[in-house]
C-alpha positions in Angstrom: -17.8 -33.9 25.6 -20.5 -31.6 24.9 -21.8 -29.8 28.1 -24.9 -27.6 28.4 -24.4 -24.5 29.2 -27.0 -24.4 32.1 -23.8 -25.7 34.2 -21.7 -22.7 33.6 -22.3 -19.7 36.1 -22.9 -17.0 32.9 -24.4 -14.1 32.9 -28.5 -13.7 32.4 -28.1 -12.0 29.5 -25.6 -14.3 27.7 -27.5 -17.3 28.7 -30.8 -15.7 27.6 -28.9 -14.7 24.5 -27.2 -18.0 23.2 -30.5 -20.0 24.0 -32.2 -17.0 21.2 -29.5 -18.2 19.0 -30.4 -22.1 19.5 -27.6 -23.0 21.7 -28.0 -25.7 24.2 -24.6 -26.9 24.9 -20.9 -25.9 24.7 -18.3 -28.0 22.8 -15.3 -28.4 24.4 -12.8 -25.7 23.7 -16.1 -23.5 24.6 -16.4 -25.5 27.9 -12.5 -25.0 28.6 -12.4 -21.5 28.0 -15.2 -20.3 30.4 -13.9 -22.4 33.0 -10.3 -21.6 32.5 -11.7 -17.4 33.2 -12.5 -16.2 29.8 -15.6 -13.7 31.5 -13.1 -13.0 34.9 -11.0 -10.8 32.1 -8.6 -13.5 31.7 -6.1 -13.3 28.8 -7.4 -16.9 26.8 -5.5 -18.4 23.8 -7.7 -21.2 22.1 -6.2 -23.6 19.5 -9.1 -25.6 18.2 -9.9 -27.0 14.8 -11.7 -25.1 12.1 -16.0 -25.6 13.2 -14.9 -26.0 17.0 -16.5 -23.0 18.3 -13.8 -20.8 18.1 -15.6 -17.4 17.6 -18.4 -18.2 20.0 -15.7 -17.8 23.0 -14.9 -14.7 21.5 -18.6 -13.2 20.9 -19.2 -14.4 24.5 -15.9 -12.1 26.0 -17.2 -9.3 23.8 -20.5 -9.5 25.3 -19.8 -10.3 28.5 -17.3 -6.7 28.4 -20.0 -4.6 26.8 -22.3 -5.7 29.8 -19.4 -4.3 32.2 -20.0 -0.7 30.3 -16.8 -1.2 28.8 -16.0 -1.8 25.4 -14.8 -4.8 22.9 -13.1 -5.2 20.2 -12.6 -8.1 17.6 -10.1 -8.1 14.8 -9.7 -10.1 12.0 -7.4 -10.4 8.8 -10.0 -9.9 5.7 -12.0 -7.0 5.2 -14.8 -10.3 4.2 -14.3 -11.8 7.7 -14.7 -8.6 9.3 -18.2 -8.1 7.3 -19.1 -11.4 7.9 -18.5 -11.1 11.9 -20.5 -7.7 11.7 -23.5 -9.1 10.4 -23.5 -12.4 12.8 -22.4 -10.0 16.2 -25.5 -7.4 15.1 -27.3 -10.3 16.9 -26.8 -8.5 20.1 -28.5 -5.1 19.1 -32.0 -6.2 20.6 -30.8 -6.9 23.6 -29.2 -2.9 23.7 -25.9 -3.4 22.1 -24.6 -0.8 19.7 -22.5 -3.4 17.0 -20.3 -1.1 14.5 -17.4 -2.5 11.9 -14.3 -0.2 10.2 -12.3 -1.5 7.7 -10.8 1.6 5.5 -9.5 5.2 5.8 -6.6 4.8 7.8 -5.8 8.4 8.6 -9.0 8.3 10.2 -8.8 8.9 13.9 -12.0 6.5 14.5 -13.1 8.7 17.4 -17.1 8.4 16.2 -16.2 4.5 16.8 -16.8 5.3 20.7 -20.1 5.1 20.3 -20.3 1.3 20.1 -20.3 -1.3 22.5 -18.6 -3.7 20.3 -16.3 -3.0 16.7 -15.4 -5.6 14.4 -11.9 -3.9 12.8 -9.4 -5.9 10.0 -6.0 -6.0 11.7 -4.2 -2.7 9.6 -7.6 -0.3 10.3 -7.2 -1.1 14.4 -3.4 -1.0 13.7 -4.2 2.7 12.6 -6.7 3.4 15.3 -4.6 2.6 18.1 -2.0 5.2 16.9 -4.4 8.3 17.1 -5.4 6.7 20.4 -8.7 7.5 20.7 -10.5 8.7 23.4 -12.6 5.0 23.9 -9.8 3.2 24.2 -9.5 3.7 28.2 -13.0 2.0 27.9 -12.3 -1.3 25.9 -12.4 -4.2 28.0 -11.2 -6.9 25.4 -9.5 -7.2 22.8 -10.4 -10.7 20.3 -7.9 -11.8 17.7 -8.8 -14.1 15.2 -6.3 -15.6 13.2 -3.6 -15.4 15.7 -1.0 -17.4 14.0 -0.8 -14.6 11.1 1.8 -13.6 13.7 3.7 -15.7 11.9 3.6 -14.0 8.5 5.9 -12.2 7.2 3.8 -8.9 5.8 1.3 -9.1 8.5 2.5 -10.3 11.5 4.4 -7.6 13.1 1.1 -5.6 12.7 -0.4 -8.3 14.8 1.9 -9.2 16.7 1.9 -5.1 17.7 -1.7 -4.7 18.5 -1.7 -7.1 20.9 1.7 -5.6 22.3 -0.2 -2.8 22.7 -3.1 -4.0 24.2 -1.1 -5.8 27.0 0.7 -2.5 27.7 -2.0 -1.0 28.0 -3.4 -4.0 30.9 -6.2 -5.0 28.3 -8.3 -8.5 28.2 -6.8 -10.6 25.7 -8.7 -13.7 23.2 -6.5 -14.9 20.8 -8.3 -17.7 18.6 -6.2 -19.6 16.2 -6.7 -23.7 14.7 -3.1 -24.0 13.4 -0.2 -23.1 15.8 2.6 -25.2 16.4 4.0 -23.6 19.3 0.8 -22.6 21.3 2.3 -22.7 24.9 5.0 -20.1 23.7 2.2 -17.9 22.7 0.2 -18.8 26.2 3.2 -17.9 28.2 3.9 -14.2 26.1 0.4 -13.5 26.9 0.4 -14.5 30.4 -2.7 -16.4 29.0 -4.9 -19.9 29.8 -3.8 -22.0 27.1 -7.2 -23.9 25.7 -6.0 -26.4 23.2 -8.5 -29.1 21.9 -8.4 -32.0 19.2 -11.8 -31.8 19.4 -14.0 -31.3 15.9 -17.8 -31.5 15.3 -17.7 -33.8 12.5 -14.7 -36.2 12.3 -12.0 -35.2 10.0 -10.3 -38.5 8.0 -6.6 -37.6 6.4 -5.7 -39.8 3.3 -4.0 -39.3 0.4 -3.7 -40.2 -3.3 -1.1 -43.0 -4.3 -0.9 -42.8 -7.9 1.1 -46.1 -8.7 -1.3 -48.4 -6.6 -4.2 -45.9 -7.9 -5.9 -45.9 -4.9 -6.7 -43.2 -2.0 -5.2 -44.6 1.3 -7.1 -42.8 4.2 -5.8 -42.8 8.1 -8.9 -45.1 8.9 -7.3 -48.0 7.0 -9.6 -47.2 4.2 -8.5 -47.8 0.7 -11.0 -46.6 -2.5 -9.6 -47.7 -5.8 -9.3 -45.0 -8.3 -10.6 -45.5 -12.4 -8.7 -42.6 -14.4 -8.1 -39.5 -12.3 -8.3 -39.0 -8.6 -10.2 -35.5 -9.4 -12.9 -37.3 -12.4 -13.0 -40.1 -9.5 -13.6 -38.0 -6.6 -16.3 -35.5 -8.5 -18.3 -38.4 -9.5 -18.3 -39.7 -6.4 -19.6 -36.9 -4.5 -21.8 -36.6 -7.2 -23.7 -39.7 -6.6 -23.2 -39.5 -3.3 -24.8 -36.3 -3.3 -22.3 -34.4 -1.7 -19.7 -31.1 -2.3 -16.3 -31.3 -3.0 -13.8 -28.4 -2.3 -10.6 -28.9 -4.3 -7.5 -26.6 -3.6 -5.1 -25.6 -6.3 -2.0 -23.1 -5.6 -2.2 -21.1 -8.7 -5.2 -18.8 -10.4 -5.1 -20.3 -13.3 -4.8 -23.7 -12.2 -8.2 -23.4 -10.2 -9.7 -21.9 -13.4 -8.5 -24.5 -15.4 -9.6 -27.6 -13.6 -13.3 -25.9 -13.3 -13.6 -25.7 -16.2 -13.1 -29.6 -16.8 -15.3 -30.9 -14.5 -18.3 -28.4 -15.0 -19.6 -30.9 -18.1 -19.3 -34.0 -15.2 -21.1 -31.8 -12.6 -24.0 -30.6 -15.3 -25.4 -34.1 -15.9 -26.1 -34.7 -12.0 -28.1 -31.1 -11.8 -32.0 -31.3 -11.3 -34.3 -29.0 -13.1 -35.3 -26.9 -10.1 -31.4 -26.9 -9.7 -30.5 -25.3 -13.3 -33.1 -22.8 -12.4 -32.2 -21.9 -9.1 -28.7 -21.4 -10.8 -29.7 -19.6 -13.3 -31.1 -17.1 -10.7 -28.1 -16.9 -8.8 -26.4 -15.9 -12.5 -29.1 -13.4 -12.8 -28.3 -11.6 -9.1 -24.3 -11.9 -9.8 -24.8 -9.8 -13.3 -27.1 -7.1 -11.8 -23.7 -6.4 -9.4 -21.0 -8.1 -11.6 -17.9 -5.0 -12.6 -16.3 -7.1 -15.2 -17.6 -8.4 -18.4 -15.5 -10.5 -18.8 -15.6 -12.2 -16.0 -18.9 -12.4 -15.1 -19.2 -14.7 -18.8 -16.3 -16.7 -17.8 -17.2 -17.9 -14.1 -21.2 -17.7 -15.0 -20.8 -20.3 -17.5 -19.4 -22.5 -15.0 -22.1 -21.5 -12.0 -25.2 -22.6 -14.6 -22.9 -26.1 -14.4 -23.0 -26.6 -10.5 -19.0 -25.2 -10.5 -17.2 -22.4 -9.4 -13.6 -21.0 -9.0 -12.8 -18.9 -6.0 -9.2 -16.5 -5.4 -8.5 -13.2 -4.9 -8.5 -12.6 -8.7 -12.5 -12.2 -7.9 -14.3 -8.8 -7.7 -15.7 -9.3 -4.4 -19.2 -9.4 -5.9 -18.3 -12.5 -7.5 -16.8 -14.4 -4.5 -19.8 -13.1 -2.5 -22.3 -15.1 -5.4 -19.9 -17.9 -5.1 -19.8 -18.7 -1.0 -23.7 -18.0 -1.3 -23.9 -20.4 -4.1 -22.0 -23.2 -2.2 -23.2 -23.1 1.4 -26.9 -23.3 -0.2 -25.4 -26.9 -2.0 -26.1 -25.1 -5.6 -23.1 -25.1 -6.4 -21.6 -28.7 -6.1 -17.7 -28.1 -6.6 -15.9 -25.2 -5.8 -12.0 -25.0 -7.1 -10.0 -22.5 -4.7 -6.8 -21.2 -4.1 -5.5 -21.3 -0.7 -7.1 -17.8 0.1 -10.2 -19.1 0.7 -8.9 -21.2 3.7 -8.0 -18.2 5.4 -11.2 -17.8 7.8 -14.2 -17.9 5.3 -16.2 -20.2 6.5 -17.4 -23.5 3.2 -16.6 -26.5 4.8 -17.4 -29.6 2.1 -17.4 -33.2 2.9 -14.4 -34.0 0.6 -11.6 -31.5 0.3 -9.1 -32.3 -2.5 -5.3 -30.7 -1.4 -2.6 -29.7 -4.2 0.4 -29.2 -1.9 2.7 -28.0 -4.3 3.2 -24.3 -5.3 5.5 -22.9 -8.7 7.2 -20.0 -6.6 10.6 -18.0 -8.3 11.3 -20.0 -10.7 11.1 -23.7 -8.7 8.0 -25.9 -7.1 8.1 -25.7 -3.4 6.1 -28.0 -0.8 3.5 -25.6 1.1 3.8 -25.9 4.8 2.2 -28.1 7.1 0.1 -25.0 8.5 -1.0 -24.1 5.3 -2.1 -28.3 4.8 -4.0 -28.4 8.0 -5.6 -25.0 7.1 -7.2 -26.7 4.3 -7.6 -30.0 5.6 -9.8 -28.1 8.0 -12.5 -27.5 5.9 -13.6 -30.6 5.7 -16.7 -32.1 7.4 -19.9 -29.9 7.2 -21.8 -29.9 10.7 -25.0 -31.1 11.2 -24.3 -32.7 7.4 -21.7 -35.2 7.1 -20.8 -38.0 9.5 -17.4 -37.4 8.9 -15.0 -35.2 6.7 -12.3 -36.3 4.1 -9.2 -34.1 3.1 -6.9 -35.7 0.4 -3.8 -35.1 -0.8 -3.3 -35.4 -4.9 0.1 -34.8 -5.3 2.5 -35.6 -3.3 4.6 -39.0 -3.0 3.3 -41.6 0.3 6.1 -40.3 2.4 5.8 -37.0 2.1 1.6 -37.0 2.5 2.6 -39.0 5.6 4.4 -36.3 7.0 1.5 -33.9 6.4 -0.9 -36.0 7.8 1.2 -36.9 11.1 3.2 -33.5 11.0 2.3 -30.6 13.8 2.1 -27.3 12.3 5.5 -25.1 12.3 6.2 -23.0 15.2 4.8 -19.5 14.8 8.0 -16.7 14.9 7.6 -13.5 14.7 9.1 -11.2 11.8 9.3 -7.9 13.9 13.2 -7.7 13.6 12.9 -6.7 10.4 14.4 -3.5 9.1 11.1 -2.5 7.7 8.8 -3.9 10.6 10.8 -1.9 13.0 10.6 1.4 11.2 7.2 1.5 11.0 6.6 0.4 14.7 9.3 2.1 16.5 8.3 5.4 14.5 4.4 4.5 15.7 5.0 3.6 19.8 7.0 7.3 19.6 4.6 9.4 17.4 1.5 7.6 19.4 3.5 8.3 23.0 3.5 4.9 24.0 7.2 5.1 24.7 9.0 8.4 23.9 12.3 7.3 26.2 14.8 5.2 25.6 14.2 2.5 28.5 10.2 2.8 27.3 11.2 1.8 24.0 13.1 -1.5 25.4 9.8 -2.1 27.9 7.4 -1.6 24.9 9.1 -3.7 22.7 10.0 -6.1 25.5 6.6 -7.3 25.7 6.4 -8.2 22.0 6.6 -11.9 21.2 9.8 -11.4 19.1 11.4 -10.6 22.7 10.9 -13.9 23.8 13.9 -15.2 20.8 16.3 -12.5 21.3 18.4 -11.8 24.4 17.8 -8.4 25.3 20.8 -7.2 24.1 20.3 -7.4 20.1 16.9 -6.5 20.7 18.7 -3.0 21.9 21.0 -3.0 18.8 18.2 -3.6 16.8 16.0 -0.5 18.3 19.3 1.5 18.5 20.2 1.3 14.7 16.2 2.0 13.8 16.0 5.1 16.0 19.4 6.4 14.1 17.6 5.5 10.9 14.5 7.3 11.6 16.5 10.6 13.1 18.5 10.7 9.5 14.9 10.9 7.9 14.1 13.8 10.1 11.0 11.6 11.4 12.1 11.9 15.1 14.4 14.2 17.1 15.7 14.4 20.9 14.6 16.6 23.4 15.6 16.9 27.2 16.2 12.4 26.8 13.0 12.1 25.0 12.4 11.1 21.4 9.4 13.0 20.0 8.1 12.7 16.4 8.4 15.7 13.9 6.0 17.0 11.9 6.5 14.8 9.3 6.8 11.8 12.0 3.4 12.3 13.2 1.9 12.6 9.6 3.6 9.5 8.5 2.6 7.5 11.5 -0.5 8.7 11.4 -0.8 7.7 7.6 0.1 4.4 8.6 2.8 4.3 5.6 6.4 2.7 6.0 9.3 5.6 6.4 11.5 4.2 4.1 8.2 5.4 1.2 7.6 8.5 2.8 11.8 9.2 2.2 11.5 7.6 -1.1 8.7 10.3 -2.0 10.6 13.5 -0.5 13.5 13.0 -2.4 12.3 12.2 -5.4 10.1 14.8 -5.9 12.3 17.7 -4.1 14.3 19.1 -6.7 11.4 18.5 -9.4 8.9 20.6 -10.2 5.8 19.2 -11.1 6.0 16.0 -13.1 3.7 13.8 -15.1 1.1 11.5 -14.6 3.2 8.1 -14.9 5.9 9.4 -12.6 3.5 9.6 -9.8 2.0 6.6 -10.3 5.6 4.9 -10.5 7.1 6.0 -7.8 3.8 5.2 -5.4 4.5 1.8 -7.2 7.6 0.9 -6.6 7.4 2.0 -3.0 7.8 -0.6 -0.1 4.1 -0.1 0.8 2.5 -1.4 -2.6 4.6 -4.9 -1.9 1.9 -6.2 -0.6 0.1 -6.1 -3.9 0.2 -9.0 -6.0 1.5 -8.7 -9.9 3.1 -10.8 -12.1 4.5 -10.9 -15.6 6.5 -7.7 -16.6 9.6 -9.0 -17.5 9.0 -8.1 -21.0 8.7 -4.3 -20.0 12.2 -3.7 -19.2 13.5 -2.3 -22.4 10.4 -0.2 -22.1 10.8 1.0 -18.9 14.5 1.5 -19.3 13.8 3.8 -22.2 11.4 6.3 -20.1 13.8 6.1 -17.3 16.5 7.7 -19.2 14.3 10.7 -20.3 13.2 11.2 -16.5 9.3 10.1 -17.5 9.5 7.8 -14.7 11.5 7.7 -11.7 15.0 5.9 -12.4 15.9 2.5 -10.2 16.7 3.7 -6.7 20.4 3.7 -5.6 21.5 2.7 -2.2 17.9 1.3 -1.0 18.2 -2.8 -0.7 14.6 -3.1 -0.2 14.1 -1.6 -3.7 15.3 -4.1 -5.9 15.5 -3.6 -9.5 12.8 -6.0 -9.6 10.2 -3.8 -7.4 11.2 -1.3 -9.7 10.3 -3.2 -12.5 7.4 -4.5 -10.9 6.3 -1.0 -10.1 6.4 0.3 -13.4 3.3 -2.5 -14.8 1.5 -1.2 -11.9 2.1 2.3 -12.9 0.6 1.5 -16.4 -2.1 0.1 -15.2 -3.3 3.0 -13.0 -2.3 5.1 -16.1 -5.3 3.5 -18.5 -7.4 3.5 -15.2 -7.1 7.0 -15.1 -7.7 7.7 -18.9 -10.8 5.9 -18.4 -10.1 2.8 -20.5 -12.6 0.4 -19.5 -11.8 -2.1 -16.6 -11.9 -5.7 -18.8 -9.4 -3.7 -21.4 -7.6 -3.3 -18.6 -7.3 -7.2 -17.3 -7.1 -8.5 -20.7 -4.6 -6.4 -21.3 -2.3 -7.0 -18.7 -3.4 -10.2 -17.5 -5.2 -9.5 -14.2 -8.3 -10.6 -12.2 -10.9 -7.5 -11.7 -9.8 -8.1 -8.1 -6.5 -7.2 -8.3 -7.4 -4.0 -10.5 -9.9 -3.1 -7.7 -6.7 -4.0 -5.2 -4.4 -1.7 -6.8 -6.7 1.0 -7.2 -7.4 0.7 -3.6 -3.9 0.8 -2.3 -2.7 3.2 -5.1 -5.3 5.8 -3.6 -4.8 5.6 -0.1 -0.9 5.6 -0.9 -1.6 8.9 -3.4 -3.4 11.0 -1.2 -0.9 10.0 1.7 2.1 11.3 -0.2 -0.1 14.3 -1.3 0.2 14.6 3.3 3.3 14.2 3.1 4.3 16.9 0.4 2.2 19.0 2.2 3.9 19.0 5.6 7.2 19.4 4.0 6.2 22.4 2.0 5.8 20.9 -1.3 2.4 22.5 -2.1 2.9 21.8 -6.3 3.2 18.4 -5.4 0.5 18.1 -2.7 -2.4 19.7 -5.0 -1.0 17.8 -8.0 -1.2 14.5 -5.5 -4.4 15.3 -4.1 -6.4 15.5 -7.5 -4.4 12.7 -8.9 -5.6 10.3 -5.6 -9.5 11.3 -6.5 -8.7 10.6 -10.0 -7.5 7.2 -8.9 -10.1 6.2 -6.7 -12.3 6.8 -9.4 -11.0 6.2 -12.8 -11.2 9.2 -14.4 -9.5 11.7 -16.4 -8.7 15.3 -14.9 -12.2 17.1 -16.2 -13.9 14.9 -14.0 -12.5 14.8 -10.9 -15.7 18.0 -9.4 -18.2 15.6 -10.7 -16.7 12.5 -9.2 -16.8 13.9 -5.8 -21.2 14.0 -5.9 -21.9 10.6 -4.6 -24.1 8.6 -7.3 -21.7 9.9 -9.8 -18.8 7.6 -11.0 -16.4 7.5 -14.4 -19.4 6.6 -16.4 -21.7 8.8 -15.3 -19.5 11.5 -15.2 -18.2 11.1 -18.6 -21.6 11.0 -19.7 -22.5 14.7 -17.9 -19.2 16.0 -19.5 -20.5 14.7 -23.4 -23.3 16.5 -22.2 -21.4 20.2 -21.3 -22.3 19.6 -18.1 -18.9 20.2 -16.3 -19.6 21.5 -12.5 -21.7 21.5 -9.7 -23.2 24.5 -10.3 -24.1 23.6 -14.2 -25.5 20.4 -12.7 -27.8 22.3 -10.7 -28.7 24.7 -13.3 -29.6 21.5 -15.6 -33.4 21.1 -16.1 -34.3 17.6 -14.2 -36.4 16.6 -17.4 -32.9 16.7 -19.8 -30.6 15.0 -16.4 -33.5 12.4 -16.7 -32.9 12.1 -20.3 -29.1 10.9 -20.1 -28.4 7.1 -20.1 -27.8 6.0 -17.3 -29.7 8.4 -15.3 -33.2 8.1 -14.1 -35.7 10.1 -12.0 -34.8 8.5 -8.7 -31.1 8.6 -9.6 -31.1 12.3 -10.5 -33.2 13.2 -7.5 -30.1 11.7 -5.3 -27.7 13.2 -7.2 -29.3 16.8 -6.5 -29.3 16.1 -3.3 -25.6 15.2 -2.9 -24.8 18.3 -5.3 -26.5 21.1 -3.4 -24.4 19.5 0.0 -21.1 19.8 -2.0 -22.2 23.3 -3.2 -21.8 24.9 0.3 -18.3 23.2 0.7 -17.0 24.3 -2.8 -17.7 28.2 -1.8 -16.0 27.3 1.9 -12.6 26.1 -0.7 -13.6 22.7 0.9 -14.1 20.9 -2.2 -11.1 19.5 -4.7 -11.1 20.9 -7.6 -8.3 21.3 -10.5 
């Protein structure tokens, strides 16, 4: 029941604020929340459908800290969510509220962050912030996690499950917000927290599913809609002269591309004029910030058509021009992996659900978390009476046990060897437990304490701390454990020990070695799993062949998490970085290897951070070849260029084709830029007054820190 939020004892401010923003009432899980102490600093876990209202509770316990003087913080898994919760929280700025937002730079201590009242952080850069412990962090008042149930992933989780160990050790406010938990009372009760679960949706959500021998879609209602030809063909024109938006979820890329691009000709014929043009205008603002040729002409084609694909393939430009495209009902169909389920927020009235995934070799069944996650975005508020998820491909019994199921308990996957390392290395190097016994209370708080007995969780800790000792990362003193030097800088780099180790001994006995090695052995590392590649297979003779001459690094012995399949793997990775760097273009690049412009921009990304932290790393182990060799070849990463351009690529304005354009030119330093007359700087393509004035600007600033030795330069 909807309840206006004149009945709730808020503060002025908050009530004079939410009526700014048009609200008149509180849904229910809102409702529950306040009353159950979510502004008396009470620790809050809310389990509510996608639409319910979720971030609202949170915005309000943000608020309602900053007006305490104290701080708040909200975290969230995509660096897009984070941006997107920036923008809707810098609401609060007129009423005196400093908003900020970091989402990069993890060796960044984050101390200039004190000066906001509330930061929106993605769950690795506050990960990274809490271990230089800043000085703000005695003045946050809450802490809001979105996405709670990402406990339960296997790459992510123990970093969320460890901030929020870290905030209750520290006695902070707690708002956990998640809409698919099976186990939510287990979470309530590690959190000591009022457990506000609701049913309750703005717009009715109606399961159903697809049975393909009857040819009709059976729907929970008791519905039954026959179905001519296919259920997709059926369900486009449908929406289509029902004047409504489909979002249809496919578990592979290509899949998504594929099926866009066979229902963009169905789409076309229902577009108006004003429409097409309108389209053709959202085209024209996606190739004025587009990075990839090739596919700006593939998905364009298909915008002008009313269709898109979305996944993480896409530059974020292009998902950006998408979302817009969609939530202004331009774009009638969007085809997306599951990715876009993951907080974003393009709810359609008909959601189409492929459940089935092609995974090592094999189709596996997704899980009932992952259905419901999707299933969630159907129902737009304030524009459909109801919403309708489908499923498309699985058998009556099985779409049964979807549509009935509960999502799977959330564990957590801190017991792992590698989880452990990194966190046990971080609570020591960040002194939130440097004893034995504050080790077992730290951890003890962690929800992966609440399915061991204490016991293994000891062995577990035990066998780590010996682990970490025989990488010299921590030693004993007087019955305390305190991080080396190298410790603290791989702690404080936020990389896994296990890479830092890999690095050391690789490069130890070698004296400086080329380009590929590097880039390989960053690779192959534990830290770039997280990137996604596929198809190399066919580079193992290849691979092999440079292995044996010691042009890359050979396949690690005695390390089970690298298998020769990371290693593998790691060397496509290290071949892509190695055309980035020699400044082949970026669609040679994906054509060539089969890639989204995304996942270039993804590998680039992690590639540099992970560069210029084992450039650290050398460095504190005396290793100086290797740490200047490092150090260029992380700028050269970030920005795609060859060696000769790394000065120039340091002046902001000036990227790889700009650069390379200065250097055709003989201008090849700072200083010669300087000395340049403006009229033949103006002259260049790709350079214009304004451009050249900005680029001065920068130049002169980088001047002064290249006579200091500040400035990288080969």
């Amino acid at each position: 029941m909807i309840e206006p939020i004149e009945r709730f004892s808020l503060p002025r401010l908050i009530l004079e604020g939410l009526r700014a923003k048009g609200i008149e009432s509180f849904t229910p899980p809102q409702a529950e929340a306040i009353k159950r102490g979510v502004l008396e600093g009470k620790n809050i876990v809310v389990v509510a459908p996608t639409a319910s209202g979720k971030t609202l509770i949170g915005e309000i316990a943000l608020v309602n800290a900053a007006l305490r003087g104290l701080m708040g913080v909200y975290v969230t898994p995509l660096k897009a969510l984070a941006h997107e919760k920036y923008l809707e929280f810098q609401f609060w700025e007129q009423y005196g509220f400093r908003v900020g937002i970091s989402t990069g730079d993890y060796d960044e201590p984050g101390e200039e962050l004190g000066k906001y009242d509330i930061v929106v952080a993605t769950y690795e850069r506050l990960d990274s912030i809490l271990r230089h412990r800043p000085s703000w962090l005695s003045r946050v008042g809450v802490f809001v996690i979105d996405e709670l149930h990402n406990i339960g992933d296997p790459e992510r989780g123990p970093i969320v499950e460890l901030i929020v160990t870290r905030a209750l050790y520290l006695g902070k406010q707690v708002v956990g917000l998640s809409a698919t938990v099976g186990n939510p009372e287990k979470l309530a009760k590690w959190l000591s927290a009022e457990l506000v679960f609701s049913e309750w949706r703005p717009v009715k959500l109606v399961e159903g599913y697809f049975d393909r021998h009857r040819r009709e879609i059976v729907f929970s209602d008791g519905r039954v809609e026959e179905v001519e030809g296919d259920v997709v063909t059926h369900s486009v024109l449908k929406a289509m002269e029902g004047d409504y938006q489909i979002l249809i979820f496919k578990q592979a890329r290509r899949a998504a591309e594929n099926l866009a691009q066979r229902i963009a000709s169905i789409v076309d014929r229902y577009l108006e004029p004003q429409e097409k043009k309108m389209l053709e205008e959202l085209v024209q603002e996606y190739k004025s910030s587009a990075v990839s040729r090739i596919e700006f002409d593939n998905l364009s084609q298909l915008i002008l058509r009313g269709v898109a694909y979305h996944h993480a393939g896409l530059s974020l430009a292009a998902r950006r021009i998408v979302e817009k495209g969609f939530r202004s009902k331009l774009i009638k169909v969007v085809v997306a992996t599951p990715t876009l389920a993951a907080g974003i927020n393009l709810p359609a009235r008909r959601v189409l659900i492929y459940t089935r995934r092609f995974e090592n070799g094999v189709w596996k069944s997704i899980s009932i978390a992952e259905y419901k996650q999707m299933a969630g975005r159907a129902g737009r508020p304030q524009y459909d009476p109801y919403g309708e998820a489908i499923i498309v491909d699985a058998p009556p019994k099985e779409a049964e046990h979807y549509i009935k199921g509960k999502p799977e308990d959330v564990r957590s996957y801190l017991w792992s060897k590698r989880a452990l390392r990194i966190h046990i290395l971080a609570a020591i190097a960040s002194g939130y437990a440097r004893r034995y016994n504050e080790l077992i209370e730290f951890f003890s708080k962690s929800f992966g304490a609440q399915d061991y007995r204490i016991i293994f969780a000891q062995s577990y800790i035990v066998k780590t701390i010996r682990e970490l000792e025989s990488f010299n990362m921590i030693e004993r003193s007087d019955g305390e454990f305190i991080a080396t030097k190298l410790g603290e800088v791989v702690s404080k780099l936020y990389l896994d020990p296990l890479t830092a180790k890999i690095i050391i001994d690789t490069l130890k006995d070698r004296n400086r070695v080329q380009d590929l090695f590097y880039l390989h052995l960053i690779a192959m590392s534990p830290d770039f799993s997280r990137v996604r590649i596929t198809r190399y297979s066919d580079l193992y003779e290849e691979a092999m062949t440079l292995a044996s001459s010691d042009s890359i690094p050979s396949i690690p012995d005695g390390i089970e998490e690298i298998s020769s399949d990371d290693w593998l793997r790691g060397y496509k990775i290290a071949r892509i970085l190695y055309e980035w760097i020699n400044e082949v273009d970026e669609d040679s690049i994906i054509k060539n290897y089969g890639i989204g412009i995304g996942d270039l921009l993804n590998i680039v990304d992690t590639a540099t951070w992970l560069i210029h932290a084992a450039s650290k790393v050398c460095r504190a182990m005396g290793m100086d070849v290797h740490a200047r060799t490092l150090e260029i070849l992380s700028i050269r990463v970030e920005n795609g260029v060859k060696e000769d351009a790394v000065e120039l690529v340091q002046i902001k304005g000036i990227g790889r084709v700009r650069a390379r354009t200065l250097l055709n030119a003989g201008i090849k330093t700072i200083e010669d830029l300087i000395n340049t007359p403006r009229s033949r700087l103006i002259s260049l393509h790709g350079f214009g007054e304004k451009i050249v004035n900005e680029i001065l600007r920068e130049a002169e600033k980088l001047l002064e820190l290249k006579k200091r030795g500040q400035l990288v330069v080969p």
